[in-house]
BAZA-32657 format. One record per residue (C-alpha): residue number from 0; x, y, z. Coordinates in nm, 3 decimals, m for minus. Example, Ala and Ser with C-alpha at 12.3 -4.5 7.8 and 13.67 -1.06 7.14 Angstrom:
<rs>
0/1.230/m0.450/0.780
1/1.367/m0.106/0.714
</rs>
This chain:
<rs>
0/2.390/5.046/12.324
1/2.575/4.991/12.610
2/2.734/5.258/12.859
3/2.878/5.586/12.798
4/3.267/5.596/12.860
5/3.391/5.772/13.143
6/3.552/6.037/12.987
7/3.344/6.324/12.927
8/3.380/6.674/12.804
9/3.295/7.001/13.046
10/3.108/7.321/12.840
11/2.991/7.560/13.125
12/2.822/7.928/13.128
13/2.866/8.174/13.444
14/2.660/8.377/13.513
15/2.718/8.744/13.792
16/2.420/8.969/13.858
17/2.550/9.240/14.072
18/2.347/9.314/14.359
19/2.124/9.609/14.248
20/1.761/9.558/14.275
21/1.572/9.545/13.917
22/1.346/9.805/13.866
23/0.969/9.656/13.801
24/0.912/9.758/13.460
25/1.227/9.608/13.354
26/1.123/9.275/13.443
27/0.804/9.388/13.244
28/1.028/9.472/12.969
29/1.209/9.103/12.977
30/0.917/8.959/12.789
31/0.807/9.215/12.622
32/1.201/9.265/12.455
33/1.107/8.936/12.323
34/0.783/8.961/12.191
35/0.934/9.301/12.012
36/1.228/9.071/11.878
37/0.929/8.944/11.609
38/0.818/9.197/11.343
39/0.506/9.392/11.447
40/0.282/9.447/11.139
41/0.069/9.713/10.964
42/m0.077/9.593/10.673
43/m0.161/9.816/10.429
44/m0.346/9.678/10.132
45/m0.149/9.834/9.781
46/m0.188/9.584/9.506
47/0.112/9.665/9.366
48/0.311/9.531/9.598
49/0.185/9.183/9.558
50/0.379/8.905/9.317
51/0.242/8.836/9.006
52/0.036/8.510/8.899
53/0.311/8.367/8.729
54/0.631/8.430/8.974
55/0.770/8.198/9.292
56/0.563/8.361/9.565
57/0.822/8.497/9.807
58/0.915/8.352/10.164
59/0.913/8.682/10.329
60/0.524/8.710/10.295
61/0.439/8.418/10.472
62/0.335/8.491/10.851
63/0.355/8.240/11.062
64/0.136/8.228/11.423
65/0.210/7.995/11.683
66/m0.219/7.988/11.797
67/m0.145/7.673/12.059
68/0.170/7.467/12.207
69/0.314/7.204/12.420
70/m0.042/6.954/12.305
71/0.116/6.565/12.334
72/0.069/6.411/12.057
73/m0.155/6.528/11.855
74/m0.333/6.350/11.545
75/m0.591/6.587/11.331
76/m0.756/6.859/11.314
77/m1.078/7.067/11.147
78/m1.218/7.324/11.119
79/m1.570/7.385/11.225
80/m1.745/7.662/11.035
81/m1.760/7.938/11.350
82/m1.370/7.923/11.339
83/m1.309/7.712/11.605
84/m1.038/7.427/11.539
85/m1.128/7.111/11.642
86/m0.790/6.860/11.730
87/m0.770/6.557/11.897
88/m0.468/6.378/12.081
89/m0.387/5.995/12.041
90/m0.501/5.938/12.437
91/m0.794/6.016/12.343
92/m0.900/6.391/12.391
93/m1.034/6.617/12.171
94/m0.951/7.027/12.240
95/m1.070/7.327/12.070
96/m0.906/7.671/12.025
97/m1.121/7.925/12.014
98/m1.054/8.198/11.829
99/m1.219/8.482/12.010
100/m1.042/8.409/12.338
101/m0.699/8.231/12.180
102/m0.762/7.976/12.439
103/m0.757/7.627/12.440
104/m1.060/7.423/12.580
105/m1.073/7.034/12.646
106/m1.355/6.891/12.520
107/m1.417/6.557/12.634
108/m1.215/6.255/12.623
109/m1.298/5.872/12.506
110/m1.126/5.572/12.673
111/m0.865/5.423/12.451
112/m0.637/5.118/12.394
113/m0.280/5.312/12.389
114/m0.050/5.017/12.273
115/0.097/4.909/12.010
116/0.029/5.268/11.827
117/m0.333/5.221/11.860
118/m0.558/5.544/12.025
119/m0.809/5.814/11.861
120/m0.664/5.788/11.543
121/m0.852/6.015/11.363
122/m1.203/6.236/11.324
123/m1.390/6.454/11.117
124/m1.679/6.691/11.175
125/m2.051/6.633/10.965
126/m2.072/6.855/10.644
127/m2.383/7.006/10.835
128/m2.187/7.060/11.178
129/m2.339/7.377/11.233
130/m2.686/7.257/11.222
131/m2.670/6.914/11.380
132/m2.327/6.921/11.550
133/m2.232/6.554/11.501
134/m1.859/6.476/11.514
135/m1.717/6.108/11.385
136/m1.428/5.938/11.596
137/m1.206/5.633/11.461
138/m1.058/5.510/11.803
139/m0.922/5.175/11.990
140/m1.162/5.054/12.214
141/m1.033/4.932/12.534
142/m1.275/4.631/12.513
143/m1.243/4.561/12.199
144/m0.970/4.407/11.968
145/m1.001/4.640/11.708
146/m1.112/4.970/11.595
147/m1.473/5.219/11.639
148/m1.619/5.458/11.374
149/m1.856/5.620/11.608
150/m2.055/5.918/11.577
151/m2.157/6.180/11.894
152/m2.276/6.515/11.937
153/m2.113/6.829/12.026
154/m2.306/7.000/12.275
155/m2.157/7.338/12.217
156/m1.771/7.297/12.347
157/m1.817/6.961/12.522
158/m1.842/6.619/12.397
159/m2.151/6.428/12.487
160/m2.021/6.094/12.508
161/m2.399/5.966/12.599
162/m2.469/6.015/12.212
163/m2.249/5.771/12.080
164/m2.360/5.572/11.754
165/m2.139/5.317/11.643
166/m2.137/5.311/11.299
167/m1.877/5.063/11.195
168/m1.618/4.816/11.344
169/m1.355/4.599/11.191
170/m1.146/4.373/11.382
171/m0.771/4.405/11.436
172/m0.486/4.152/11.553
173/m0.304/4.327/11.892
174/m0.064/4.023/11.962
175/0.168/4.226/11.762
176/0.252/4.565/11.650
177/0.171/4.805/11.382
178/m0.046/4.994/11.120
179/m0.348/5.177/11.190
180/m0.395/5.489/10.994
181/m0.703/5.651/11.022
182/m0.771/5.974/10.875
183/m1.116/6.045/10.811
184/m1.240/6.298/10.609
185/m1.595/6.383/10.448
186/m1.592/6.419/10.025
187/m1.797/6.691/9.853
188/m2.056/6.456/9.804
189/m2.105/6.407/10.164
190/m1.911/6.029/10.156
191/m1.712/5.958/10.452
192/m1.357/5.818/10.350
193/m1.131/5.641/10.645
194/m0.796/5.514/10.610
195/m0.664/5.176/10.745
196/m0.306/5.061/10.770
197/m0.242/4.681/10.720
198/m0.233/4.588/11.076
199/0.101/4.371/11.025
200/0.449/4.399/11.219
201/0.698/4.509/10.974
202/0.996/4.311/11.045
203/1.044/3.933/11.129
204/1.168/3.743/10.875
205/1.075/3.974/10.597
206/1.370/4.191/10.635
207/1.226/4.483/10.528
208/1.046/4.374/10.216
209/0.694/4.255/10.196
210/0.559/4.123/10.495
211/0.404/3.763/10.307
212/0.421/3.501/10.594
213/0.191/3.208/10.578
214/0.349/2.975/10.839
215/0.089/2.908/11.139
216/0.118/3.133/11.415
217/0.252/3.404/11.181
218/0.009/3.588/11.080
219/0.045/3.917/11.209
220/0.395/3.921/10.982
221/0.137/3.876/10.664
222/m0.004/4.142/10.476
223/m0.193/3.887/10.243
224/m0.466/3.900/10.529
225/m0.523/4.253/10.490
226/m0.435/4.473/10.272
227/m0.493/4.210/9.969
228/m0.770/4.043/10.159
229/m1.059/4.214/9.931
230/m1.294/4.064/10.230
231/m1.119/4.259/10.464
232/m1.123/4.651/10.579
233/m0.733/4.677/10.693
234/m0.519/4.810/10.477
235/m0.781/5.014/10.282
236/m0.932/5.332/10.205
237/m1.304/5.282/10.282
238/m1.614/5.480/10.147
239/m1.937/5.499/10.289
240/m2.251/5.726/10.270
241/m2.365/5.779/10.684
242/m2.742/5.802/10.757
243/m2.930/5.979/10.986
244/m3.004/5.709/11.192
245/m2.652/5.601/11.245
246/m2.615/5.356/11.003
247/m2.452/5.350/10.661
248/m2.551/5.298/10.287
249/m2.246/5.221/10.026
250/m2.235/5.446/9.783
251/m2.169/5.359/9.411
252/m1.851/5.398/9.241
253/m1.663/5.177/9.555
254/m1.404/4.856/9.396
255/m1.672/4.661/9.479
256/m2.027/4.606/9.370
257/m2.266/4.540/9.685
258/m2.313/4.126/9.656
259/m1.979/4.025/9.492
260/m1.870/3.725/9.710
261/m1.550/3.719/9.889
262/m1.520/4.132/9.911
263/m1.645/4.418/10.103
264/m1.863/4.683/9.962
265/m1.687/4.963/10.193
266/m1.339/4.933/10.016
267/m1.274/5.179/9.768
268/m0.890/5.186/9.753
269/m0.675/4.827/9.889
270/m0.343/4.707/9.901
271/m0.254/4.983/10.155
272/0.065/4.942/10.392
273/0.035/5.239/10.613
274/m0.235/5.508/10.484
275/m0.128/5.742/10.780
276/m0.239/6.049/10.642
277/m0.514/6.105/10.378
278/m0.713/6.404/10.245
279/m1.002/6.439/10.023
280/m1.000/6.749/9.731
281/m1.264/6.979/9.849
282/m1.343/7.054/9.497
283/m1.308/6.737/9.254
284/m1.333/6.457/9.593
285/m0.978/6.279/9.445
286/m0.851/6.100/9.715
287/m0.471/6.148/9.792
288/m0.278/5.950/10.122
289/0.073/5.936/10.201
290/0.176/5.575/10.217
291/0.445/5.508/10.495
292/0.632/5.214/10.278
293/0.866/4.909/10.375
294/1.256/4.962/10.533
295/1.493/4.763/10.268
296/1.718/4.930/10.163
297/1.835/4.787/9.825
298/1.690/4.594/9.585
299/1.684/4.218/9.627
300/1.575/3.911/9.448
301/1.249/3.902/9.700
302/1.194/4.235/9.569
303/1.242/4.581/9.517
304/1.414/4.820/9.833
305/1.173/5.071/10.042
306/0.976/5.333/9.939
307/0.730/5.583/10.048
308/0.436/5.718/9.857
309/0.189/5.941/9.784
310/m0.083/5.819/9.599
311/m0.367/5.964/9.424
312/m0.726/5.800/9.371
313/m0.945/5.934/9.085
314/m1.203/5.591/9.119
315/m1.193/5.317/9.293
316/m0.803/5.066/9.276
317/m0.566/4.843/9.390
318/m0.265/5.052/9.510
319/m0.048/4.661/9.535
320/0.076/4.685/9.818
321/0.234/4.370/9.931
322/0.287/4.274/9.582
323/0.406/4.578/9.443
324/0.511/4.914/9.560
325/0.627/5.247/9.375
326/0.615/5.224/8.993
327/0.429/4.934/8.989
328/0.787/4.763/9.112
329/0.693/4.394/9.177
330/0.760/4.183/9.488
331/0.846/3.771/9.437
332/0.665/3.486/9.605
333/0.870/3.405/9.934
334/0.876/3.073/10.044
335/0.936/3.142/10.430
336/0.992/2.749/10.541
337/1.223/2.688/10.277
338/1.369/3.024/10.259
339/1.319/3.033/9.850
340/1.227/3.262/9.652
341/0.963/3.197/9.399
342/0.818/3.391/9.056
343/0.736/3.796/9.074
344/0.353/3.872/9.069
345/0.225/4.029/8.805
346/0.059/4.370/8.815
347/m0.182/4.331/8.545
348/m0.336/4.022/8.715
349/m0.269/4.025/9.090
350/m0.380/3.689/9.282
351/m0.353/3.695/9.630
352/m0.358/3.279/9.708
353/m0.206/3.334/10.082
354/m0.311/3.064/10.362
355/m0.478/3.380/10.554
356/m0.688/3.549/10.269
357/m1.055/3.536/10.358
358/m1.162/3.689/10.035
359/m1.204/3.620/9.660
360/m0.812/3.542/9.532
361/m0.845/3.784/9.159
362/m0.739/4.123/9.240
363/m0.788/4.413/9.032
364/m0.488/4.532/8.832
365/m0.267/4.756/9.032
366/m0.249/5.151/9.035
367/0.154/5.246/9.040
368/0.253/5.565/9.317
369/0.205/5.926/9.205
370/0.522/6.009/9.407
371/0.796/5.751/9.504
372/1.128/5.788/9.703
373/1.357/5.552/9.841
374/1.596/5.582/10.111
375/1.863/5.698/9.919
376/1.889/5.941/9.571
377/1.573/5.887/9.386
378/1.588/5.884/8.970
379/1.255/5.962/8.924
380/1.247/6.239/9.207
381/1.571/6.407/9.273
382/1.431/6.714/9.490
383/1.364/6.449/9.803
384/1.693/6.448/9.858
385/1.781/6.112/10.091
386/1.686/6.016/10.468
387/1.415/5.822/10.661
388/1.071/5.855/10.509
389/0.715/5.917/10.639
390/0.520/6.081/10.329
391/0.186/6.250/10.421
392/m0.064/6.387/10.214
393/m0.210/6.734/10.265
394/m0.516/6.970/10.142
395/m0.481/7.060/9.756
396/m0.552/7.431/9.775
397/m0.815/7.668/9.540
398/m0.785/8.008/9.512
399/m1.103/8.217/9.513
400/m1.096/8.543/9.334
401/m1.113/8.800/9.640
402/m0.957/8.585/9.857
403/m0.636/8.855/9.878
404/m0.708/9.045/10.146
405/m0.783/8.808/10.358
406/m0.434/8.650/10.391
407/m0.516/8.360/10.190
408/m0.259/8.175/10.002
409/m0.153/8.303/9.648
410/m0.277/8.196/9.334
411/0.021/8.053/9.229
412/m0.090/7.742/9.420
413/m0.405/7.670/9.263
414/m0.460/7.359/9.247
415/m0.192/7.206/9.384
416/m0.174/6.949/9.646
417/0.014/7.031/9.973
418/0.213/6.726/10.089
419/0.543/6.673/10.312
420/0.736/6.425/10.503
421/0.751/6.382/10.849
422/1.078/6.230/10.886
423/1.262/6.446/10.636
424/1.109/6.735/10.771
425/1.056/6.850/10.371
426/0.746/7.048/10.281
427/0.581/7.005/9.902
428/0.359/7.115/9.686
429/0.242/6.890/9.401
430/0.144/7.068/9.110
431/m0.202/6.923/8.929
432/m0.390/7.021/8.570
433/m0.719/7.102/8.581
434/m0.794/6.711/8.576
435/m0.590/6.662/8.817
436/m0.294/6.460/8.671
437/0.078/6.532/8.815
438/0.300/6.787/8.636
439/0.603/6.840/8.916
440/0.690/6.894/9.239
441/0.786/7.221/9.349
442/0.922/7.369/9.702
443/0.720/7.523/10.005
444/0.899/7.819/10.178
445/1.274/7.690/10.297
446/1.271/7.851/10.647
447/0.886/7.686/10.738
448/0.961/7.707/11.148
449/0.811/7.342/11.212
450/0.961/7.041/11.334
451/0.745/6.763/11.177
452/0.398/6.867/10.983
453/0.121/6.635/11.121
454/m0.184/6.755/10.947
455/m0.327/7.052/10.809
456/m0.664/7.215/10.593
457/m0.707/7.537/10.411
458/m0.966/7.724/10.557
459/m1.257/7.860/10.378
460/m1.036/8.197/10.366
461/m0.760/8.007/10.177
462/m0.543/8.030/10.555
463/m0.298/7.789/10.641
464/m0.371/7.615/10.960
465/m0.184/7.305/11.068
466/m0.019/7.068/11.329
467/0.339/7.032/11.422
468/0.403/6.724/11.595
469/0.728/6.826/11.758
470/1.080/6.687/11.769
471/1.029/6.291/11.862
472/0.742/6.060/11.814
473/0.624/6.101/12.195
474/0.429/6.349/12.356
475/0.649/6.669/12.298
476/0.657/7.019/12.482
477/0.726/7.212/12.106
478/0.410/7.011/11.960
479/0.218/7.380/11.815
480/m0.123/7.465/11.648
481/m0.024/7.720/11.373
482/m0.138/7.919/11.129
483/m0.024/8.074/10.817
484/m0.121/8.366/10.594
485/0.010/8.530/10.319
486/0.070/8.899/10.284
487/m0.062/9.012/9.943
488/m0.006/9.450/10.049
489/0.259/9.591/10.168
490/0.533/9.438/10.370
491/0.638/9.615/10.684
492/0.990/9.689/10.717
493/1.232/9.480/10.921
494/1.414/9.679/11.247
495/1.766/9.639/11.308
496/1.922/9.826/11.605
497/2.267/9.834/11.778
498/2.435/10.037/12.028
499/2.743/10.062/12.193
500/2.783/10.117/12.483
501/2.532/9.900/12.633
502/2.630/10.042/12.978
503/2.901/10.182/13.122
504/2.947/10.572/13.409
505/2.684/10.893/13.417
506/2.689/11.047/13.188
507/2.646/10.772/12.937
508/2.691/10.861/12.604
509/2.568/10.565/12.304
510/2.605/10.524/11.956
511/2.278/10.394/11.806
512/2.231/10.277/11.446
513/1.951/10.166/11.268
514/2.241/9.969/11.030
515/2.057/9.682/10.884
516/1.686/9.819/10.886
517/1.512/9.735/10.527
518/1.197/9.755/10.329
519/1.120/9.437/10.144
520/0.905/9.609/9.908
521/1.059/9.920/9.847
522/1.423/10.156/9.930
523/1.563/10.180/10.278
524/1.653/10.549/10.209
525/1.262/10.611/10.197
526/1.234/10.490/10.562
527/1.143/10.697/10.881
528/1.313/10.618/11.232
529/1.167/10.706/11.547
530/1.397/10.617/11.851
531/1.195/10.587/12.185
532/1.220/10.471/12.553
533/0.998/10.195/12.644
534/0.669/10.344/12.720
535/0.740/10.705/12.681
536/0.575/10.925/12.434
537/0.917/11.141/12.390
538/1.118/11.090/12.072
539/1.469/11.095/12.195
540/1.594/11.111/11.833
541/1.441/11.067/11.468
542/1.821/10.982/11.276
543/1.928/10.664/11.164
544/2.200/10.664/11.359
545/2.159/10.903/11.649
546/2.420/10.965/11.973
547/2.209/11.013/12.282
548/2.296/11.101/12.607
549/2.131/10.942/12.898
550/2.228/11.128/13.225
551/1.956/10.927/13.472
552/2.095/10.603/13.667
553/1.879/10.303/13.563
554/1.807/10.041/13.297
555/1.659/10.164/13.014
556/1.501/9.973/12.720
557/1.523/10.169/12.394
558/1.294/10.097/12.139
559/1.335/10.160/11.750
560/1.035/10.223/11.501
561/1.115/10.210/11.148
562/0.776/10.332/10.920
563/0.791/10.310/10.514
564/0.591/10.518/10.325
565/0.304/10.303/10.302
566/0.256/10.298/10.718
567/0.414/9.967/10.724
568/0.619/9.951/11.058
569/0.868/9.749/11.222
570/0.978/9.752/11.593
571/1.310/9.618/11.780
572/1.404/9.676/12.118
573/1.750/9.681/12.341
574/1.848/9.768/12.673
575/2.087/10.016/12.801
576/2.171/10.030/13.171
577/2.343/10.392/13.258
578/2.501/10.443/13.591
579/2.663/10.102/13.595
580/2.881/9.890/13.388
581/2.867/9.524/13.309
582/3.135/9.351/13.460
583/3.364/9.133/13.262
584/3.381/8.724/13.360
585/3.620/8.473/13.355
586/3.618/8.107/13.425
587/3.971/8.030/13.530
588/3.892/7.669/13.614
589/3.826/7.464/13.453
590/3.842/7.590/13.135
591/3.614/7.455/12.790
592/3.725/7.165/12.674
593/3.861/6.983/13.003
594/3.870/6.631/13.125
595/3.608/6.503/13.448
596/3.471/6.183/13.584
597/3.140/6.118/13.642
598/3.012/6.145/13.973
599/3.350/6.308/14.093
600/3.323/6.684/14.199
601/3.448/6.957/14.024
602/3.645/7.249/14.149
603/3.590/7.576/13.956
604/3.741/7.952/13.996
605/3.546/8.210/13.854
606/3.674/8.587/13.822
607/3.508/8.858/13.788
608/3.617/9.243/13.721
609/3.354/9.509/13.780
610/3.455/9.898/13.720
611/3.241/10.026/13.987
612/3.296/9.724/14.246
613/3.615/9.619/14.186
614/3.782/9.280/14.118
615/3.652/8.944/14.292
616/4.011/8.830/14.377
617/4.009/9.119/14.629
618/3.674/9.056/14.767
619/3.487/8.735/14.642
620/3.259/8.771/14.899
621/3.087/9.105/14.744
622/2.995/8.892/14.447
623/2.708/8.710/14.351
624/2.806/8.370/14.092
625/2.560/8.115/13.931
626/2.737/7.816/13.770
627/2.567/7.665/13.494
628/2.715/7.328/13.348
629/2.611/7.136/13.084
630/2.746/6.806/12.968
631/2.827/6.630/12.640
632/2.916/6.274/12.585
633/3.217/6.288/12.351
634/3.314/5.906/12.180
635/3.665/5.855/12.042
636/3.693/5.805/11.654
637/3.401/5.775/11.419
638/3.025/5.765/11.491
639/2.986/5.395/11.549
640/2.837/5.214/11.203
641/2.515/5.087/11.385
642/2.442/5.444/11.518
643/2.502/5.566/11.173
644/2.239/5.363/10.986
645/1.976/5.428/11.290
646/2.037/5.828/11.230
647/2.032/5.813/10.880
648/1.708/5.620/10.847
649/1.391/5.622/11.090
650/1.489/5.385/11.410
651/1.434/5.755/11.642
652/1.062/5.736/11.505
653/0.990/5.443/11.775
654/1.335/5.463/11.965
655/1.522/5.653/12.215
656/1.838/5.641/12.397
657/1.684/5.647/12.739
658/1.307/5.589/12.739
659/1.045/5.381/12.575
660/0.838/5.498/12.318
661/0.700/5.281/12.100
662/0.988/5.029/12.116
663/1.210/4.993/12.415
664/1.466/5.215/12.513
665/1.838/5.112/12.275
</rs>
């Protein structure tokens, strides 16, 4: 993208500390200010309280807890049945957090191909984990072009990598990038489902639409090899019944009859771009995936523009993909030599007649989307708003009668399938009948504090527990294991506290107030305050809004308790420092907004006026100054048009400025 300019724009932060020593418990106090700054909570249970079947469950009950952070890259996860969640990370590890300690343990660790997006893609543990402790791994061998479906045993927290069974293999091209998949997840009737992306490089000379290439040499730019290839396991959701022995049986209901030539048994859903993330209903074993679609962005005579997915599987299909996407919306023949376009295919009567098809050339008829969104304003599905797009299917949730006190999800949600997309950082439910056909889509809580959802399952409590993948597609230090429950009793209140002074001469005098303090579920005039130094058992005051007189030198962190009548309670904490005033700084030079060249040093001038030291201009050297600077690049004129597009779609999935990810550095 070239080089910045060499004008840049100077934002700096001082920072004086005058020179008295700080007392031990306040540096005690410095983390534990912050852990107060969340609400401490004291459930208790009064039905009342809780929202009726029929009403918009409200944000404010959702808890959210932050079990795990700073994992790179992380791909699934499960739950095993003693509580411990199982995750794994794309170079190959699999961790545990344990929930009696809180503590994350490594596990063990396969060796994996890394490139081109390939790595432990994906794993599941055996229905009957806590009797014969087998776990199943879908990874990139490094000496072999294509992917494993092994199984090994857990001996307790550690991987036994001795006990590997390979189960299955399927070849892959790795001349060229992309399209892996592979979730795997276990149906009710003890089937193992694994999703497979097409294993085709989406752009070349398809320009964003259907990637149909059938010159020699091109055939990692074709689709028609995979995903349409009915003799083929890429670009599929595959179904098979694992033995005991480590082998497999096919199970019936799959798209194709054991013995029909030109297809594989193992396919029960094809014509899959990008599966990425797929779950299985617990209950009914419908199969729902999020399919990552193609990047044009309007419609063209080849074809119809981009869209993402998620797809539903009551039997066995063809979802179209490369000859249709969305609604059914059909793709044209492409003539890639002559640059022509040809006739559209036809979605009752698919025929896949491409130079690199190893299979039988009649398709089933295809199976349109569930859910489809474009890049831009969707007709069909206004709440997605417009962006990049990475859709991802979640866990469709039950409620259980008794499940309330136990911080499972509401009843509201019964039934409804939990979905989201990663680029658009949007959360979902989508609401299902008791067959399971689509009625709507309706919003998860607006304020959900994760970056970008990776994968998640309900546990057997009806909890919440789930990945966030963190702010880029590399490894990332805000990548988190959470959890979330619902809070069906009563709501502790919310603390607010202010004070002023903050600091200041002996005797100190401060104004505190309580201003702000609420009950969610019930009056703020029914609330108790207790006002309280930080571990002392002495109530300095019990008013909202107290004046207290602190006569002691020293800094002091004041802590408020706010109970409601129910023993809810709610705790905040400040600090007030008595015997000594904060001083007041300046930054004469230079000042916010001005002018420097890189690599040239800057002179700076700080001032600083303290009430009980004096002013620095009369004795700089009696003061203590930490600079810290922080620079933005700052372009003339509009955001350049090619930078524009990139932010507005998904180029910073595989991009950055100044590294390589998955493609180089721009």
């Amino acid at each position: 993208m070239g080089h910045p300019h060499s004008e840049m724009r100077l934002f700096h932060e001082v920072i004086v500390r005058k020179p008295r020593p700080e007392p031990a418990y306040w540096r005690a106090m410095r983390g534990y200010s912050a852990l107060l700054s969340f609400l401490f909570l004291s459930q208790a249970a009064v039905s009342q309280a809780a929202p009726p079947p029929g009403s918009v469950p409200p944000a404010m009950r959702y808890q959210v807890e932050v079990l795990a952070q700073g994992m790179p890259q992380p791909m699934e996860l499960e739950l095993a049945p003693d509580g411990r969640v199982f995750f794994i990370e794309i170079a190959g590890k699999i961790r545990i957090w344990k929930p009696e300690t809180g503590t994350l343990v490594d596990a063990g660790e396969v060796k994996v191909f890394t490139a081109l997006e390939n790595g432990l893609l994906g794993f599941a543990l055996d229905p009957r984990f806590s009797e014969n402790h087998w776990i199943y791994l879908l990874y990139s061998p490094e000496n072999f072009e294509g992917q494993h479906l092994s199984r090994f045993v857990m001996d307790g927290d550690q991987l036994d990598l001795t006990s590997e069974k390979v189960i299955l293999t399927y070849p892959e091209q790795r001349r060229e990038c992309c399209h892996h998949a592979g979730s795997v997840e276990f149906a009710p009737d003890g089937c193992l489902l694994f999703s497979t992306g097409d294993n085709t490089h989406p752009a070349g000379d398809s320009d964003g639409y259907a990637p149909m290439d059938d010159r020699q040499g091109k055939e990692p730019w074709d689709a028609q090899k995979s995903a349409s290839n009915p003799n083929d396991l890429r670009g599929k959701i595959n179904r098979i019944k694992p033995k005991a022995d480590g082998t497999y049986e096919i199970p019936p209901g799959n798209l194709f009859p054991p013995g029909t030539p030109g297809t594989r048994p193992e396919i029960y859903c094809m014509g899959c771009r990008n599966p990425w993330r797929m779950s299985v209903d617990s209950a009914t074993g419908i199969v729902y995936w999020g399919e990552v679609g193609p990047d044009a962005g309007g419609d063209n005579p080849r074809g119809p523009r981009g869209y993402d997915e998620i797809n539903q599987a009551k039997k066995a299909g063809n979802h179209g993909w490369p000859y249709f996407i969305g609604n059914n919306f059909p793709y044209a023949h492409f003539d890639h030599s002559t640059r022509t376009t040809g006739t559209l295919y036809n979605p009752a009567n698919p025929l896949n007649q491409g130079v690199n098809n190893t299979g039988r050339p009649e398709l089933p008829p295809a199976v349109p989307a569930m859910i489809y969104y474009p890049y831009g304003p969707s007709k069909e599905f206004p709440e997605m708003g417009q962006g990049g797009r990475t859709a991802c299917a979640g866990p469709v949730f039950h409620y259980q009668p008794g499940f309330d006190g136990k911080g499972s999800f509401p009843a509201y949600y019964d039934n409804c399938l939990l979905w989201w997309d990663w680029e658009r950082r949007l959360i979902k439910w989508a609401r299902l009948d008791k067959e399971g056909n689509f009625q709507g889509i309706e919003p998860f809580m607006a304020e959900f504090p994760c970056k970008r959802m990776l994968d998640a399952v309900f546990s057997p409590q009806g909890q919440l527990y789930c990945l966030d993948y963190g702010e880029t597609w590399g490894a990332n230090p805000d990548s988190k294991l959470m959890r979330v429950t619902f809070n069906h009793g009563n709501l502790p209140p919310q603390a607010v506290a202010s004070a002023s002074p903050l600091s200041g001469p002996l005797p100190l005098k401060v104004k505190f107030s309580a201003a702000g303090s609420s009950d969610p579920d019930g009056e703020a005039s029914a609330l108790r305050y207790e006002w309280k130094k930080t571990g002392s058992a002495e109530v300095l005051s019990t008013e909202a809004n107290p004046e207290i007189e602190f006569r002691e030198a020293g800094d002091f962190p004041v802590e408020l308790h706010v109970r409601d009548a129910e023993g809810g309670e709610g705790t905040t904490a400040m600090a007030i420092t008595a015997g000594n005033t904060l001083p007041v700084v300046s930054l004469e030079s230079p000042v916010n907004g001005d002018f420097f060249t890189p690599g040239q040093p800057i002179a700076w001038r700080a001032r600083v006026k303290d009430a009980e030291e004096g002013d620095s201009a009369d004795s700089p050297d009696s003061f203590g100054a930490r600079l810290l600077v922080s620079a933005v690049v700052e372009r003339g004129g509009e955001t350049p048009p090619g930078l524009a597009l990139m932010k507005s779609a998904d180029c910073f999935n595989c991009h950055a400025v100044n590294q390589k990810i998955v493609g180089p550095a721009l």
